[in-house]
N, C-alpha and C positions, 0 to 999 in steps of 0.2 A: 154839328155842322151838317146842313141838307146836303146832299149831292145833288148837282144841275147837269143834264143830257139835252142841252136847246141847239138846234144849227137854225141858221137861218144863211138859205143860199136864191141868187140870181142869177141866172145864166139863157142858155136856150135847150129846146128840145130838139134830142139828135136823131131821134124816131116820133112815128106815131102812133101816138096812146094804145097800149094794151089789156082791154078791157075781158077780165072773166068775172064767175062768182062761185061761191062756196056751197057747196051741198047746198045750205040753209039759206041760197039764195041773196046774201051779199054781197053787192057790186067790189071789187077787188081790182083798181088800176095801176099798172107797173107803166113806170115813168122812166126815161133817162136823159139825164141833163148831163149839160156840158159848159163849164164856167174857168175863164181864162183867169189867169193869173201872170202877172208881168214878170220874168226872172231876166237876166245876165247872162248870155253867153260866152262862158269862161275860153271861149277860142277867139273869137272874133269880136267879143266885148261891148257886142250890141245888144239893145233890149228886146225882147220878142215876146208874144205870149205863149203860153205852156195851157193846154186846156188841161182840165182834170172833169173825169168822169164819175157818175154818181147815180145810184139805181135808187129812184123812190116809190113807195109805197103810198096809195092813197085811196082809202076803205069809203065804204058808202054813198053815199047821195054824193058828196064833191066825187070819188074818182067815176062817175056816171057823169056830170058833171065836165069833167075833164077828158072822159072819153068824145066825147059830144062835140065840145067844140075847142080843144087843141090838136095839134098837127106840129109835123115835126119844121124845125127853124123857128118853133114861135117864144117870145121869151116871159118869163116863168120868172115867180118868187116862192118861195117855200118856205116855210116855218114848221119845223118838225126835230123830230128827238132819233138819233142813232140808234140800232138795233143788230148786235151782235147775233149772225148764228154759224150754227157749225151743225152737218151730215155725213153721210159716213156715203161717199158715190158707188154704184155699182158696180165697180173696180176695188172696192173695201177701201180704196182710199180717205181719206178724209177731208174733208175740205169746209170752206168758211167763207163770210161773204159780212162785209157793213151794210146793212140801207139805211134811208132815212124814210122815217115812217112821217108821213106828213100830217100835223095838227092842221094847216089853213094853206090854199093856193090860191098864189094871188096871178090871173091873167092880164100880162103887159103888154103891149102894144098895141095892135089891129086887129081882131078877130080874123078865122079865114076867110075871103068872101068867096063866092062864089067862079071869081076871074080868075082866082088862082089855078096854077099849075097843079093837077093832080091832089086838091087838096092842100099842099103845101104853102105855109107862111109866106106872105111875101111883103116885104117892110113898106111901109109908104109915110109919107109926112117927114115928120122930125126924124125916124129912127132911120128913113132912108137916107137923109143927107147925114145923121151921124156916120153913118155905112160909108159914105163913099159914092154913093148912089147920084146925089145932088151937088148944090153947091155949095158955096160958105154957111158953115153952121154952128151958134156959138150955143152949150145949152146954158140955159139959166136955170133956178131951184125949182121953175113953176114943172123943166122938162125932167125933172129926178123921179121916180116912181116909189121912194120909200123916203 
């Protein structure tokens, strides 16, 4: 039986893109998303959402690519595979870390334009009246992104 390591996540960007490269000249972008999930709160019995945060990796032409023109608040698809590691910190402690190393990023929403704030995402259309931004808004499957 194969083993399967696939995640596939949607969320937004909580920062903006951190682009280096490697000795050998490889674009190297470190990403972090941040993707709600609806739980219970066992006191007061109401639904809320719980973000959970996620450091991605994204090598070459796309995280140059993703340097370029994402910014933080903007929302993000990922498709990529988990990546286990562990070092030893300069305190000899040891420590560990998941990412996901990103196969394919897919860019959702609005591009930034240029009106924006500092760079920063700012939702307009459909995803602003999903937001709250606007007024009644119902989506239908044409406003789904996957």
């Amino acid at each position: 039986m194969a083993n399967i390591n696939r995640v596939i996540l949607v969320g937004n960007l909580t920062r903006d893109p951190e682009l280096r490269h490697t000795p050998s000249g490889t674009a190297v972008c470190k990403l972090r998303l941040a993707v709600n999930s609806r739980q219970k709160d066992s006191a007061t019995g109401q639904w809320g959402e719980k973000p959970n945060y996620f450091d991605i990796t994204v090598w070459g032409n796309q995280g140059e690519s993703c340097a370029q023109y994402l910014a933080r608040g903007r929302p993000i698809g990922v498709d990529g595979r988990l990546d286990w590691r562990e070092w030893e910190a300069q305190d000899g402690t040891k420590r560990q870390a998941i990412e996901i190393i990103a196969d394919t990023v897919q860019f959702l929403g609005s591009p930034r334009s240029e009106s924006s704030e500092g760079g920063q995402y700012v939702p307009t259309g459909a995803a602003a009246a999903a937001s709250g931004s606007g007024s009644d808004f119902t989506a239908t499957d044409d406003d789904i992104p996957f």
